[in-house]
Every structure is written in C-alpha cells, then in structure tokens.
C-alpha positions in Angstrom: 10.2 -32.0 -37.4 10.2 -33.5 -33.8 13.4 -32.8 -31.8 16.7 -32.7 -33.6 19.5 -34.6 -33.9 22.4 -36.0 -35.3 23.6 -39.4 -36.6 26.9 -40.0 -36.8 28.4 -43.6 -38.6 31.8 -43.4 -37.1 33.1 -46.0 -39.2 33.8 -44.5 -42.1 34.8 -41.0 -40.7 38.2 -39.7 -42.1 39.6 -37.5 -39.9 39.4 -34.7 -42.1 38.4 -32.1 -39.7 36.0 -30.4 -42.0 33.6 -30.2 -39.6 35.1 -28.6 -37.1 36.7 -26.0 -39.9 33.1 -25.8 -41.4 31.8 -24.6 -38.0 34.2 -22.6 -36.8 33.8 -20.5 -39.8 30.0 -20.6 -39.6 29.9 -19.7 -36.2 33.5 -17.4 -36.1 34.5 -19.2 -33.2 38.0 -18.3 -31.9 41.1 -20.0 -31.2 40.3 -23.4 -28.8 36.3 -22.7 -29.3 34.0 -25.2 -31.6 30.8 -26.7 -31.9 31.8 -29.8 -32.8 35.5 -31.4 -32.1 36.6 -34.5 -33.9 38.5 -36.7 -31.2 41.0 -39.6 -32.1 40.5 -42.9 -30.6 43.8 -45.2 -31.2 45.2 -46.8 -32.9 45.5 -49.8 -30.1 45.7 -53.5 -30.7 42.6 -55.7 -30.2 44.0 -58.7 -31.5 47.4 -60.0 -33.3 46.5 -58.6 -36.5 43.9 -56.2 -35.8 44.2 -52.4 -34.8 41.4 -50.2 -33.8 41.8 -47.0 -34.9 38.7 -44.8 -35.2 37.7 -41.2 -35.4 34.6 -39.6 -33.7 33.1 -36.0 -34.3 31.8 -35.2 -31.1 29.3 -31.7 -30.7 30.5 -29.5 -28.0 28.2 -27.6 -25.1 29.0 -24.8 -28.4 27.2 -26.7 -30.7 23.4 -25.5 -31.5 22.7 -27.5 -34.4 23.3 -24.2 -36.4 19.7 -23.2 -35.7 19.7 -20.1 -38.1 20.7 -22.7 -41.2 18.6 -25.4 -39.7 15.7 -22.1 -39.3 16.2 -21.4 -43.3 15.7 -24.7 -44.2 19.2 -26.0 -44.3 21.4 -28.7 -42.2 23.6 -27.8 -39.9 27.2 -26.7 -41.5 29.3 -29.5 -40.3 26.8 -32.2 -42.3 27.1 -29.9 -45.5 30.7 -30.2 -45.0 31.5 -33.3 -44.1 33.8 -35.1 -46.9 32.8 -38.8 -46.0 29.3 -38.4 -45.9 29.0 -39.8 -42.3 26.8 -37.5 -40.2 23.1 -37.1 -41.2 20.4 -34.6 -39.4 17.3 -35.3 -39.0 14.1 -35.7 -36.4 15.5 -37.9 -33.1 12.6 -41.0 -33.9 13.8 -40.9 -37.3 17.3 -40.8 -37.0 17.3 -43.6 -33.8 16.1 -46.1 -36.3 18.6 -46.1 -38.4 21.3 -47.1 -35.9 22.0 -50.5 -37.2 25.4 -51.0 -36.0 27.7 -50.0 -33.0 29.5 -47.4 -34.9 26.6 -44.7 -34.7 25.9 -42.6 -32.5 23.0 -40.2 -32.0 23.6 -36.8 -30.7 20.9 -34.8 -29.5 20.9 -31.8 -28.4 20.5 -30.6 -24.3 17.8 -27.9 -23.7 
C-alpha cells in the first residue's frame, strides 16, 4: 500500500461516537484526549423547509492511523467500529477516487 488514508462519507454518519470510544480504548487515551473527535455541524436552516444537520469524524494530531493494527494487517479501530459503515481505509490514490460527492472527505495522515 502507497500512503494511507481515510475516506469518510459524512452523509450518512450517525453520531454514534463509536469511533471516538473505539479509539480511546485502543489507544487508552485519557480524559479530553482522542485520535479522532466527531464534531457536530447544525442543525441550521438552508432553505424554508430544509435543515442541514450533519456529523463529521474528524482525526486529531493523536490520531496514527493505529499503525500497530494497520502493521498486523488490520484497519484502523475506529473503521472496525464504526456503526454506519461510513469511513473506509485504504491507499490515498485509491481512496481519492472514490470521492464522488461533496460529503467525503479524505484524511491523510501529516508526517
């Protein structure tokens, strides 16, 4: 695999915080400390009848991509965990096709 990454479809995330639980665990982060934080944008109106109201994991300077998991083989523990199915790791080239739609967003790690 080329450089890492994440993909994250932001439409369809829950809220659930399972990937910041997931991490914290993973990592045995303390209180105020994770590698990925799930931040809350809304609810706001955009029109009459329409509300924006969207969640958005977001991976912290913490985050490492859980390079021992990744190392065995693995994905990182917040995509294993996550309830809605919306992040997905993967090689950088690979992963930046697949953004089809404004809600993605590609994460990628700073060396």
């Amino acid at each position: 695999m080329g450089k890492p990454g994440l993909l994250i479809d932001y439409e369809w995330c829950t809220g659930c915080h399972s990937c910041e639980m997931a991490c914290k665990a993973e990592h045995g982060f303390g209180e105020g400390q994770c590698g990925i934080k799930l931040h809350k944008n809304g609810p706001w109106q955009i029109k009459e009848d329409k509300w924006e109201y969207a969640f958005i994991p977001i991976p912290t300077s913490l985050c490492d991509m859980c390079a021992d998991r990744v190392a065995e083989g693995r994905v990182p523990t917040c995509v294993h965990h996550c309830q809605a199915l919306v992040m997905e790791f993967g090689d950088v080239e690979e992963l930046a096709k697949k953004m089809d739609k404004k809600q993605k967003v590609l994460f990628i790690p700073c060396d």
